[in-house]
CHARMM-style PDB file with segment names, atoms N, HN, CA, C and O in Angstrom:
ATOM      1  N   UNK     1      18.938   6.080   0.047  1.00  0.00      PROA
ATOM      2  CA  UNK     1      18.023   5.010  -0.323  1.00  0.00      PROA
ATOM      3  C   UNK     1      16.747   5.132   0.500  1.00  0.00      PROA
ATOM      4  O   UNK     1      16.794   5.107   1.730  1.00  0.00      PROA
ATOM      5  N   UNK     2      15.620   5.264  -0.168  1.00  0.00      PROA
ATOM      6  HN  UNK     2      15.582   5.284  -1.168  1.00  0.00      PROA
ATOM      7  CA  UNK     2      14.335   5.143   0.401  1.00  0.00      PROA
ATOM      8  C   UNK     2      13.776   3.714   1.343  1.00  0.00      PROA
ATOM      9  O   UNK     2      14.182   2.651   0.874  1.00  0.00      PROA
ATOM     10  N   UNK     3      13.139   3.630   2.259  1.00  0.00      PROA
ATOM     11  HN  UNK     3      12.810   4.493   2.641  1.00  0.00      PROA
ATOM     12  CA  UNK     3      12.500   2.235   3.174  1.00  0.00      PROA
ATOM     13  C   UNK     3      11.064   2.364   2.336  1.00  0.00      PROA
ATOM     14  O   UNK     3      10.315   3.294   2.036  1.00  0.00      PROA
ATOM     15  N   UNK     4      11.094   0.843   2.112  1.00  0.00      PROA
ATOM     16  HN  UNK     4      11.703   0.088   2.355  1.00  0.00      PROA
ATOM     17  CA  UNK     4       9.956   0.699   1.417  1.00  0.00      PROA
ATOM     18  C   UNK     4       9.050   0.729   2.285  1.00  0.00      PROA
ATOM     19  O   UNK     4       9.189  -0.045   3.232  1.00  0.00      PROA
ATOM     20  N   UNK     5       7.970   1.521   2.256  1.00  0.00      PROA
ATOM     21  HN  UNK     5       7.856   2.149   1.486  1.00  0.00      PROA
ATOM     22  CA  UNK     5       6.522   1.430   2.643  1.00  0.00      PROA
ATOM     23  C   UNK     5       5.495   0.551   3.093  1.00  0.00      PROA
ATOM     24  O   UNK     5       5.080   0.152   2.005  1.00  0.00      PROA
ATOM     25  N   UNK     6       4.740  -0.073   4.029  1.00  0.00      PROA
ATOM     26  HN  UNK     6       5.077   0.252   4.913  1.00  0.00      PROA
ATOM     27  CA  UNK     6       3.790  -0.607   4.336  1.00  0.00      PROA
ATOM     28  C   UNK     6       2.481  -0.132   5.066  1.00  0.00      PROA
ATOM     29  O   UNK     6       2.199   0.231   6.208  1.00  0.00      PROA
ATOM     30  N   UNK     7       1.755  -0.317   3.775  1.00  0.00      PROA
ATOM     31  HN  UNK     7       1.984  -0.612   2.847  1.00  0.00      PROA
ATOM     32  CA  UNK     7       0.418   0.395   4.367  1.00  0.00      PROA
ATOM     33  C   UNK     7      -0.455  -0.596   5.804  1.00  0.00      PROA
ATOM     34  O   UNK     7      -0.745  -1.774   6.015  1.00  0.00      PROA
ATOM     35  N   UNK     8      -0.626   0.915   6.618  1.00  0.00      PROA
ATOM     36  HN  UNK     8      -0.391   1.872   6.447  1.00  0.00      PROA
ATOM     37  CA  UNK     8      -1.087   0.501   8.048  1.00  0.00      PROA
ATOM     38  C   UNK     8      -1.630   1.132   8.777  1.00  0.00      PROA
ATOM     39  O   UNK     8      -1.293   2.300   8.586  1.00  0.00      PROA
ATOM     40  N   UNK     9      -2.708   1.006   9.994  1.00  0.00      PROA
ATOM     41  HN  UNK     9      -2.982   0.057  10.150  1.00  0.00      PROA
ATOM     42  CA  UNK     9      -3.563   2.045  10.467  1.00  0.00      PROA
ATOM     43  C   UNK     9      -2.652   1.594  11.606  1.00  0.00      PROA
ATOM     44  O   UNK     9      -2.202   0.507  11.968  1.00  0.00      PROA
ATOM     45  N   UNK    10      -2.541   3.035  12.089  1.00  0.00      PROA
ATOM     46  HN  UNK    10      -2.906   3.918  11.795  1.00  0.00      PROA
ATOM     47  CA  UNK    10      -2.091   3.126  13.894  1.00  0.00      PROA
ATOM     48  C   UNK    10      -3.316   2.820  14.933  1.00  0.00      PROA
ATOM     49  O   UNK    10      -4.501   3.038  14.681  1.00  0.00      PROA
ATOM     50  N   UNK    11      -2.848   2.322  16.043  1.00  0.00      PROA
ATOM     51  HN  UNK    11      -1.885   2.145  16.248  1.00  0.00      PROA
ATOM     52  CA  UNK    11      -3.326   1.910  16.551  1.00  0.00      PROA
ATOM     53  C   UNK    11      -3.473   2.629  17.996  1.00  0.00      PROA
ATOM     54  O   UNK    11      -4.454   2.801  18.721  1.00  0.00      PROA
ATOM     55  N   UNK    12      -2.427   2.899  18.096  1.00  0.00      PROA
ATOM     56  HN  UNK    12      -1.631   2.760  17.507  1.00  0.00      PROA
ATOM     57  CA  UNK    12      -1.611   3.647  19.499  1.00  0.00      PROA
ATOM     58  C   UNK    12      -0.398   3.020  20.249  1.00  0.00      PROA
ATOM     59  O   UNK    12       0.554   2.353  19.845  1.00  0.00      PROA
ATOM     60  N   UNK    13      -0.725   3.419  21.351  1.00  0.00      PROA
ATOM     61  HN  UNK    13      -1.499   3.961  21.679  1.00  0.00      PROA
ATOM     62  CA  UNK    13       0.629   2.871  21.986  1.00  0.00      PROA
ATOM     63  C   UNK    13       0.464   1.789  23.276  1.00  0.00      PROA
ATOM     64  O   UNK    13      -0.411   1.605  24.121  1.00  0.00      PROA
ATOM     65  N   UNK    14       1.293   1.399  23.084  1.00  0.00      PROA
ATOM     66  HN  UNK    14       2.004   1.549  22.397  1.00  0.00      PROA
ATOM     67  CA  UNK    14       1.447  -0.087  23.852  1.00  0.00      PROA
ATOM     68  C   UNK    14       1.723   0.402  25.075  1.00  0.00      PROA
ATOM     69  O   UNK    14       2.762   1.015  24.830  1.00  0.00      PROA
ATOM     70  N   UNK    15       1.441   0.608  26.620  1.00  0.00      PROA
ATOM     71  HN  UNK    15       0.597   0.110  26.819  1.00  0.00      PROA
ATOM     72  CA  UNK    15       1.943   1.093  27.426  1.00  0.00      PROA
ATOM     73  C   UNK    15       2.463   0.103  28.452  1.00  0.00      PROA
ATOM     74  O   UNK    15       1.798  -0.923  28.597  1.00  0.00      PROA
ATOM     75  N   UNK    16       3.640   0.275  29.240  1.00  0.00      PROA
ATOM     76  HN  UNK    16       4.180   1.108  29.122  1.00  0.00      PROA
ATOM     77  CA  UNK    16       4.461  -0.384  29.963  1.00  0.00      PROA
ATOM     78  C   UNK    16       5.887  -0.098  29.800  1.00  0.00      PROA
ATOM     79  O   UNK    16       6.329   0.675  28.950  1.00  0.00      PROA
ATOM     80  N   UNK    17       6.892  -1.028  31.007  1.00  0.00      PROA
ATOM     81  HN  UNK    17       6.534  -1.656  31.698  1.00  0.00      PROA
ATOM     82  CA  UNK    17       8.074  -0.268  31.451  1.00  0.00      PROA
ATOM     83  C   UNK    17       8.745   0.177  29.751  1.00  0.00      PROA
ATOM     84  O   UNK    17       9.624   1.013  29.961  1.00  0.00      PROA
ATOM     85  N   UNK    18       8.663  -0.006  28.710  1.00  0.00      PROA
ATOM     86  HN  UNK    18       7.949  -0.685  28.540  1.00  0.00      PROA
ATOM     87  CA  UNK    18       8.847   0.475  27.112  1.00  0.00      PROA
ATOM     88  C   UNK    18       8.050   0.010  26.014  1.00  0.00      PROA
ATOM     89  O   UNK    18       7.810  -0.960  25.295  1.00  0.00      PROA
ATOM     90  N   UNK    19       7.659   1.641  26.346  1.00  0.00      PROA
ATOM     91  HN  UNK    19       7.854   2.430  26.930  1.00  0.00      PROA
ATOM     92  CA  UNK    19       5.836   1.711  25.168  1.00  0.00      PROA
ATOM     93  C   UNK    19       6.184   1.363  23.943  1.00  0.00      PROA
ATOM     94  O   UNK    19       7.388   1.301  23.694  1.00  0.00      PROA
ATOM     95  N   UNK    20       5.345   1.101  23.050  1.00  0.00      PROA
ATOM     96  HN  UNK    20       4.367   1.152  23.253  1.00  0.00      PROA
ATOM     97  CA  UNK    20       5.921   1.149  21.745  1.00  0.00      PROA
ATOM     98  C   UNK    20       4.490   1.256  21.085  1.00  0.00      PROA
ATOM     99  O   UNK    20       3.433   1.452  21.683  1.00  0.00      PROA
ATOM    100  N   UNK    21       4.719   1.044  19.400  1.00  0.00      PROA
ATOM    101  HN  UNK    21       5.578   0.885  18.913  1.00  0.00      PROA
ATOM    102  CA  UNK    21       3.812   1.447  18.590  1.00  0.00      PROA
ATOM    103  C   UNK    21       3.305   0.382  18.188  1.00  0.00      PROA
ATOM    104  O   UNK    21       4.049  -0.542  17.860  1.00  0.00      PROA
ATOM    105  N   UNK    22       1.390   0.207  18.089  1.00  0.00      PROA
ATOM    106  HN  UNK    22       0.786   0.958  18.355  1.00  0.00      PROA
ATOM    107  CA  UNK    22       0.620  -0.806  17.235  1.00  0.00      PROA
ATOM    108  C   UNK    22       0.304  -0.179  16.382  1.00  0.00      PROA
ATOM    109  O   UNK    22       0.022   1.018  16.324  1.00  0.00      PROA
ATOM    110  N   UNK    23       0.339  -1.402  15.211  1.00  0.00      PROA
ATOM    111  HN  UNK    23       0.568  -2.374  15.258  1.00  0.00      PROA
ATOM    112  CA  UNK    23      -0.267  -1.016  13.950  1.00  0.00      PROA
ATOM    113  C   UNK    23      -0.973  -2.348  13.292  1.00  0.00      PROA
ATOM    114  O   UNK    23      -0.734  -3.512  13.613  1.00  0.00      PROA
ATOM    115  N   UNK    24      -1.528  -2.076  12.694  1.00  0.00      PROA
ATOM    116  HN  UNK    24      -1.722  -1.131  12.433  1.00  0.00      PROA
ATOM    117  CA  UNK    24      -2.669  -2.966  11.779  1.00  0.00      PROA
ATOM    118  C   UNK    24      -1.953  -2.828  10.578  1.00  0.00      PROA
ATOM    119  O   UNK    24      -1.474  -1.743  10.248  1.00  0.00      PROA
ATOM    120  N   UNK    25      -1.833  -3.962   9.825  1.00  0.00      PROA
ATOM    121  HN  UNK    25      -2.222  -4.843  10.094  1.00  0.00      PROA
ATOM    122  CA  UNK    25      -1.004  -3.920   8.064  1.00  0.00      PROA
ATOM    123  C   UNK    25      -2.036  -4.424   7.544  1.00  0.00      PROA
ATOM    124  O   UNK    25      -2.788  -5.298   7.973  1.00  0.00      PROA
ATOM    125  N   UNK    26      -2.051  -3.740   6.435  1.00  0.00      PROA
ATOM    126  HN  UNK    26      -1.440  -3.030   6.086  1.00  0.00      PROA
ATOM    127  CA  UNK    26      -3.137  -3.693   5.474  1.00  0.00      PROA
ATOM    128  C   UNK    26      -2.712  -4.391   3.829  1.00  0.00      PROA
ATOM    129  O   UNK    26      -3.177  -4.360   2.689  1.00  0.00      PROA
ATOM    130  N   UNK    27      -1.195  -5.187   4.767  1.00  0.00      PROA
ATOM    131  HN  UNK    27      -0.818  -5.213   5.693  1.00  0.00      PROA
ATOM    132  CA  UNK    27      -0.535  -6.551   3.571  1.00  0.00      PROA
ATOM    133  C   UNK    27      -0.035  -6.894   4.084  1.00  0.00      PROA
ATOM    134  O   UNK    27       0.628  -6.247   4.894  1.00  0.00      PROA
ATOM    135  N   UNK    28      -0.001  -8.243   3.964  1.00  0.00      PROA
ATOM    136  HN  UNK    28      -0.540  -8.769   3.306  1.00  0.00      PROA
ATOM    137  CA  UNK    28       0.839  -9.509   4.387  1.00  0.00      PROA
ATOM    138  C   UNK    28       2.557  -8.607   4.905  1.00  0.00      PROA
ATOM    139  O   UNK    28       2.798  -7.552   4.318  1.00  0.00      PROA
ATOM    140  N   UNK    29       3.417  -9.034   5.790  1.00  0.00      PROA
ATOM    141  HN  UNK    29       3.221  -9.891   6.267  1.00  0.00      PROA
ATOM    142  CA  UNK    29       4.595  -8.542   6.456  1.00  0.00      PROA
ATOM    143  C   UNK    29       5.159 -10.125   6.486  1.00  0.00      PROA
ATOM    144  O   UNK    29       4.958 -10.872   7.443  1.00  0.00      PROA
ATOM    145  N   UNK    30       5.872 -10.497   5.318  1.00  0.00      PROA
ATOM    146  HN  UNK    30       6.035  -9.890   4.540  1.00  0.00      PROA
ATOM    147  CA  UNK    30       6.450 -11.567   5.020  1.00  0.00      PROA
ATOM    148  C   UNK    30       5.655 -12.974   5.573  1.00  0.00      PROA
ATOM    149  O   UNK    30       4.465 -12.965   5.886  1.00  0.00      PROA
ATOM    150  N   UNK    31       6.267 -13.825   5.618  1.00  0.00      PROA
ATOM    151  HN  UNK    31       7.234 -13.833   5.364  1.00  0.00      PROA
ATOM    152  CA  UNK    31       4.946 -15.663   5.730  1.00  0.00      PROA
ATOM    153  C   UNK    31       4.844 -15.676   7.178  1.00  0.00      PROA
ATOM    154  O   UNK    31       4.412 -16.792   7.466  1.00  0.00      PROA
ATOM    155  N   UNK    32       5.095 -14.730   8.647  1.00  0.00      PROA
ATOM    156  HN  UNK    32       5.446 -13.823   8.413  1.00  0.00      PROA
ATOM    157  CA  UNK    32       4.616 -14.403   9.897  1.00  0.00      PROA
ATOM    158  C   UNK    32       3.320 -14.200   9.951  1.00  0.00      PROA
ATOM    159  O   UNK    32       2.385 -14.824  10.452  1.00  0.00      PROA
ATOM    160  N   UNK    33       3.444 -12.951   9.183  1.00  0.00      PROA
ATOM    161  HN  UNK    33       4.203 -12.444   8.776  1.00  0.00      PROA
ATOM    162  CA  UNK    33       2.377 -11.907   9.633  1.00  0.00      PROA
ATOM    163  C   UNK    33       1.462 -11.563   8.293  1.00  0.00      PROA
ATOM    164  O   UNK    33       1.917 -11.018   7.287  1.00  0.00      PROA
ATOM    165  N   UNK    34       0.168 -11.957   8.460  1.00  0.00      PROA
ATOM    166  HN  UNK    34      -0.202 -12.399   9.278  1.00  0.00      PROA
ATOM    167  CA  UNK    34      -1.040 -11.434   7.232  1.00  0.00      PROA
ATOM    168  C   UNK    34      -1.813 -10.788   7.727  1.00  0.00      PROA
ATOM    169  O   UNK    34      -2.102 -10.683   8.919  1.00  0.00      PROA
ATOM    170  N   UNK    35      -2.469  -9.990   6.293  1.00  0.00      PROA
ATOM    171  HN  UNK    35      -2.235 -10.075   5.325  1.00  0.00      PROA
ATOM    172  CA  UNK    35      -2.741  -8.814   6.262  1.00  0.00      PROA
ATOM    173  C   UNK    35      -3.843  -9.062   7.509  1.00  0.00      PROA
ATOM    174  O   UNK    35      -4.254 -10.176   7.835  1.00  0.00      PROA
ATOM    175  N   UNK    36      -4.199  -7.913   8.078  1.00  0.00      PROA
ATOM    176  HN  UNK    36      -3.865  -7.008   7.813  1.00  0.00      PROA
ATOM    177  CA  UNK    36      -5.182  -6.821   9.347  1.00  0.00      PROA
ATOM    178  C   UNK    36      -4.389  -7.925  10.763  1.00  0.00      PROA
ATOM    179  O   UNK    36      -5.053  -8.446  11.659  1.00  0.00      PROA
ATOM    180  N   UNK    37      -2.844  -8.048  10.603  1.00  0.00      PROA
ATOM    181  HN  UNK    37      -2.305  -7.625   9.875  1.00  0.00      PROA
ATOM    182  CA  UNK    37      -2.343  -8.747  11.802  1.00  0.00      PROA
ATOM    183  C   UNK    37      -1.830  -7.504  12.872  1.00  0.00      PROA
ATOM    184  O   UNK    37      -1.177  -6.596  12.358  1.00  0.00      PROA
ATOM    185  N   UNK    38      -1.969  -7.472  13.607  1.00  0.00      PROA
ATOM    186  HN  UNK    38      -2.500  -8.210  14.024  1.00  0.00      PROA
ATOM    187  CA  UNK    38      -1.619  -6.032  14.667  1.00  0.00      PROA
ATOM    188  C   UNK    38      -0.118  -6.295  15.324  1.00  0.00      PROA
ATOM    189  O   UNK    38       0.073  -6.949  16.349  1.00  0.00      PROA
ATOM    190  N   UNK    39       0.962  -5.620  14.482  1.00  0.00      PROA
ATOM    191  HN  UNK    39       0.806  -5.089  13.648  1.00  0.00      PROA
ATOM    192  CA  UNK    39       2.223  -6.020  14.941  1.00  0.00      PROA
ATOM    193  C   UNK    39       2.928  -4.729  15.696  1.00  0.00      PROA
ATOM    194  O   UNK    39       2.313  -3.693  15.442  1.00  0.00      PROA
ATOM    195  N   UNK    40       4.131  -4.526  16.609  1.00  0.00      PROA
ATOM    196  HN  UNK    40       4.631  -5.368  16.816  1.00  0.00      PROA
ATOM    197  CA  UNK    40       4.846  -3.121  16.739  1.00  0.00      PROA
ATOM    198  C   UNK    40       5.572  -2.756  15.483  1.00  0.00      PROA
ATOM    199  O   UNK    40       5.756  -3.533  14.547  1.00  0.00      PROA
ATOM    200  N   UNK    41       6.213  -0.756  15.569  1.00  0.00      PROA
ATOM    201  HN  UNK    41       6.064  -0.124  16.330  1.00  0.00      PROA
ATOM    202  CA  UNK    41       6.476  -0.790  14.680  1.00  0.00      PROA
ATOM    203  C   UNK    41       7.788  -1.418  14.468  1.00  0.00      PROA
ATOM    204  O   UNK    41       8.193  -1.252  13.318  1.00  0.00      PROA
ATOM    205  N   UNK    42       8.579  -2.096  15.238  1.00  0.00      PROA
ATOM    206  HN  UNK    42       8.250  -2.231  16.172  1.00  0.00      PROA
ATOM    207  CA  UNK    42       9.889  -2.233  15.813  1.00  0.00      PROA
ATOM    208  C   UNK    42       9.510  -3.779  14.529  1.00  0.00      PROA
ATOM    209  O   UNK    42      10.076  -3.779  13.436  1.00  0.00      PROA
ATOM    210  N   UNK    43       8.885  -4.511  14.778  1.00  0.00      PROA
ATOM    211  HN  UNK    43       8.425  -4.511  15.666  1.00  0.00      PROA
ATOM    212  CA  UNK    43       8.334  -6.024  13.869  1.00  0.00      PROA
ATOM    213  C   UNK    43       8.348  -5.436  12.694  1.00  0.00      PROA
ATOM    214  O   UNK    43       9.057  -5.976  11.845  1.00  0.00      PROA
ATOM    215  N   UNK    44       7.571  -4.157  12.293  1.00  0.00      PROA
ATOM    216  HN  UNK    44       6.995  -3.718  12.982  1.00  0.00      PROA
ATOM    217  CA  UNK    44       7.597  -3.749  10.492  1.00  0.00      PROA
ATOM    218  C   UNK    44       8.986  -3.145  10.584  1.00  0.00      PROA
ATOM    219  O   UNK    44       9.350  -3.374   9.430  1.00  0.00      PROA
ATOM    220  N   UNK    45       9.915  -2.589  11.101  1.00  0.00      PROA
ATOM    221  HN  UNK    45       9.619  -2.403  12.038  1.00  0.00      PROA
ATOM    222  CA  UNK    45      11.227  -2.049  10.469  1.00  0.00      PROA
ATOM    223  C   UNK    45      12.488  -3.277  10.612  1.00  0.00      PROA
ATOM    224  O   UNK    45      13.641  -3.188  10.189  1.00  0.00      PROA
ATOM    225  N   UNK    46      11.810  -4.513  11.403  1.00  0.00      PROA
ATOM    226  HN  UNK    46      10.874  -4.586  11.748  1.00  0.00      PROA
ATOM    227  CA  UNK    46      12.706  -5.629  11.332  1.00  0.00      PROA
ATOM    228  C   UNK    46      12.712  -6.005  10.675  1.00  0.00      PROA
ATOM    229  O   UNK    46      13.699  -6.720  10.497  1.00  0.00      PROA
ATOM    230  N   UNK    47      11.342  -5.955   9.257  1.00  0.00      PROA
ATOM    231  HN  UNK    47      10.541  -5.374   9.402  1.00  0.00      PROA
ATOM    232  CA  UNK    47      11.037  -6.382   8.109  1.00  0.00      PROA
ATOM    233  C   UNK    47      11.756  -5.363   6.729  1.00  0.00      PROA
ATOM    234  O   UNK    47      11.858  -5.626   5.531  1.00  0.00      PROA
ATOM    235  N   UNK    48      12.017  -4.582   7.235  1.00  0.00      PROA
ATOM    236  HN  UNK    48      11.934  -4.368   8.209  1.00  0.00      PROA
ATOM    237  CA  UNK    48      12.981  -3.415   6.000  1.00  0.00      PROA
ATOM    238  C   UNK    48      11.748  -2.509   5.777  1.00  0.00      PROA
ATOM    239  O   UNK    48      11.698  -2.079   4.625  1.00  0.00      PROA
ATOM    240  N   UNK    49      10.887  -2.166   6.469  1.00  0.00      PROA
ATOM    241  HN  UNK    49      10.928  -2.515   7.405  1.00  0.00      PROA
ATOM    242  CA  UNK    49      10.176  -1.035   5.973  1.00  0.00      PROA
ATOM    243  C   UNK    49       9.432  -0.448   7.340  1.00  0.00      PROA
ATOM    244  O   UNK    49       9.375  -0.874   8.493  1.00  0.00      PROA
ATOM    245  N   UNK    50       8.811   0.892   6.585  1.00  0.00      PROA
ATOM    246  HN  UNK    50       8.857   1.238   5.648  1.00  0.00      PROA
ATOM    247  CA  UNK    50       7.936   1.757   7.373  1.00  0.00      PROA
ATOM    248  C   UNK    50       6.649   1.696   6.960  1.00  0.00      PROA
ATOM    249  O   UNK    50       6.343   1.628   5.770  1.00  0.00      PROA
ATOM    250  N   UNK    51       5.523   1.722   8.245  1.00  0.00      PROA
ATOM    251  HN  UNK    51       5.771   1.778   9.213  1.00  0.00      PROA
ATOM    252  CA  UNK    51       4.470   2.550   8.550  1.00  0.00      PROA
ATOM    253  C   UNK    51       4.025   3.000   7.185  1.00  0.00      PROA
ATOM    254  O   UNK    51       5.049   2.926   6.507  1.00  0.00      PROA
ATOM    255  N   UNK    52       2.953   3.465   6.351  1.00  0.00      PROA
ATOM    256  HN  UNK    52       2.121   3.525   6.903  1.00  0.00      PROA
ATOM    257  CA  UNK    52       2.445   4.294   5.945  1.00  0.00      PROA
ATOM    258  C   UNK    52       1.075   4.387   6.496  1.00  0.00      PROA
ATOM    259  O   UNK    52       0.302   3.439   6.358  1.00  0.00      PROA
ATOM    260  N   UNK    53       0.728   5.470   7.110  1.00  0.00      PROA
ATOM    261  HN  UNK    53       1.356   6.240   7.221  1.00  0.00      PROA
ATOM    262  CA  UNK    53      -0.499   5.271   7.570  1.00  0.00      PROA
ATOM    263  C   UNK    53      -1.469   5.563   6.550  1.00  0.00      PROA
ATOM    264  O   UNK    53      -1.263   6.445   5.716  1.00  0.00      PROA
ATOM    265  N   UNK    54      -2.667   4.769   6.576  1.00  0.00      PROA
ATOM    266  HN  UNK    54      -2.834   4.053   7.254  1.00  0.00      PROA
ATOM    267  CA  UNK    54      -4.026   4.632   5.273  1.00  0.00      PROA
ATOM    268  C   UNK    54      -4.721   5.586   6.359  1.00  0.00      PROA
ATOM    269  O   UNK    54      -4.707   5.723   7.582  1.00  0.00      PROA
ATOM    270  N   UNK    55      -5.436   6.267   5.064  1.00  0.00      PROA
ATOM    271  HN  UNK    55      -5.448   6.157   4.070  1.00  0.00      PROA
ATOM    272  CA  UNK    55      -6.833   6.695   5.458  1.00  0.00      PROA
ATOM    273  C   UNK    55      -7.707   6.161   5.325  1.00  0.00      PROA
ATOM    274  O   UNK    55      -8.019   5.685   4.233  1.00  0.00      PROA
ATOM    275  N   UNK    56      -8.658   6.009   6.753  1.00  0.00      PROA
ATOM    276  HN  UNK    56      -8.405   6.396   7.639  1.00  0.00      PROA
ATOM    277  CA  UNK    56      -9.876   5.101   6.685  1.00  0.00      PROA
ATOM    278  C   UNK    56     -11.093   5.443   5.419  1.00  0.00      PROA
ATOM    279  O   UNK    56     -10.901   6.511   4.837  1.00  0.00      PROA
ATOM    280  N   UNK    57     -11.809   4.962   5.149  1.00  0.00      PROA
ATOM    281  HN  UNK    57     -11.965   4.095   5.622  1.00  0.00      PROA
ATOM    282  CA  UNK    57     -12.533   5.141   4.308  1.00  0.00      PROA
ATOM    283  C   UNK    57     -13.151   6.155   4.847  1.00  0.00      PROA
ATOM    284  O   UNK    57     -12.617   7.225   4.554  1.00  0.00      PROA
ATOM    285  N   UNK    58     -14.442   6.274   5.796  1.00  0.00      PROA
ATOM    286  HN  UNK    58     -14.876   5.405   6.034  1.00  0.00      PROA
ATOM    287  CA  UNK    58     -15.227   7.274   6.315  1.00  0.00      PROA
ATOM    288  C   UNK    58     -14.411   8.396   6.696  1.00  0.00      PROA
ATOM    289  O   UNK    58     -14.971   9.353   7.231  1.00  0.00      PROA
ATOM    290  N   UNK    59     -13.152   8.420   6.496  1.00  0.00      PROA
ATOM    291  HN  UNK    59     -12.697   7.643   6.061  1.00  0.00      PROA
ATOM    292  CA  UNK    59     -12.411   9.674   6.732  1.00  0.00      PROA
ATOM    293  C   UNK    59     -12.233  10.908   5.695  1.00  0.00      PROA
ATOM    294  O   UNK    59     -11.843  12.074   5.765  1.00  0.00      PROA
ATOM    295  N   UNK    60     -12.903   9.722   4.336  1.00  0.00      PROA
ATOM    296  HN  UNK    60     -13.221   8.775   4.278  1.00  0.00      PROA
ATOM    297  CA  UNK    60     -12.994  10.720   3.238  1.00  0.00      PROA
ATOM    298  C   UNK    60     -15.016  11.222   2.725  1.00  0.00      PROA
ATOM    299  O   UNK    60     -15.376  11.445   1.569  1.00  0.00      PROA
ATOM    300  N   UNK    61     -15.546  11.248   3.436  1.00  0.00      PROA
ATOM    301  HN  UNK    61     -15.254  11.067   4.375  1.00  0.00      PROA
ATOM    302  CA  UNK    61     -16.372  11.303   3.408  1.00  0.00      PROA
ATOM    303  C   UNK    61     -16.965  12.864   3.719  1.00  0.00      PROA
ATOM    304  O   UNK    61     -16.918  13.338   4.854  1.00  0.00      PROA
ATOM    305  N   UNK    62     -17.429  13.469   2.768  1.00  0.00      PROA
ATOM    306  HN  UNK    62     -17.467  13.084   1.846  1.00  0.00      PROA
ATOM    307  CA  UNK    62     -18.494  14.543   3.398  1.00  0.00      PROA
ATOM    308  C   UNK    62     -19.600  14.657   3.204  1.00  0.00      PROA
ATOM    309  O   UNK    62     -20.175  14.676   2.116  1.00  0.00      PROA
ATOM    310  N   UNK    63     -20.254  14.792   4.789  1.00  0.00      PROA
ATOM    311  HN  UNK    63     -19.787  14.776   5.673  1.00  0.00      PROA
ATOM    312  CA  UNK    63     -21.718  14.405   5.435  1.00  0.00      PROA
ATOM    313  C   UNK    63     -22.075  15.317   5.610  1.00  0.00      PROA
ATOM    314  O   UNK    63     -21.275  16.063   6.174  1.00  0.00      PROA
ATOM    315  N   UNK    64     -23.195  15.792   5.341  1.00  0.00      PROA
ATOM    316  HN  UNK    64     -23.845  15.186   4.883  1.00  0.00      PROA
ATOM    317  CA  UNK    64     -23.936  16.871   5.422  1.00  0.00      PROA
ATOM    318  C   UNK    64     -25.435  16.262   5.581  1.00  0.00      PROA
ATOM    319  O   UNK    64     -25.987  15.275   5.095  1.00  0.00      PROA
ATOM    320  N   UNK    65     -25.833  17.243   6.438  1.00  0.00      PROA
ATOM    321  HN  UNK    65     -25.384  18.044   6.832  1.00  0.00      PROA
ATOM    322  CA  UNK    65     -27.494  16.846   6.750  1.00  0.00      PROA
ATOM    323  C   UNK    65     -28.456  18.656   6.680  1.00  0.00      PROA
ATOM    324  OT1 UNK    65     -29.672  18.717   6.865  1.00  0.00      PROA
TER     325      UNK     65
END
């Protein structure tokens, strides 16, 4: 069985005596947490899903001068 997906930009890591992962959700994570709320990933897999990380917009961009 597949974990449903939640789109999210990483953030990095939380540092202290156990680091963990920030992320930004880019949708609501049940009536807690709305969308661009910065949760760990340990909060999105308590919710039944994973991470998908988005690509930023300017990441698709080619600039030329």
């Amino acid at each position: 069985m597949n974990t449903p997906t939640i789109k999210a930009i990483y953030n990095g890591m939380q540092e202290g005596a156990e680091p963990f992962e920030l992320w930004t959700i880019l949708e609501a994570l049940g009536e807690d947490h709305p969308m661009y709320s910065t949760v760990s990933r340990r909060t999105i897999e308590r919710h039944g899903y994973q991470p998908e990380a988005a690509t930023l917009m300017a990441d698709n961009f080619n600039v030329q001068c």
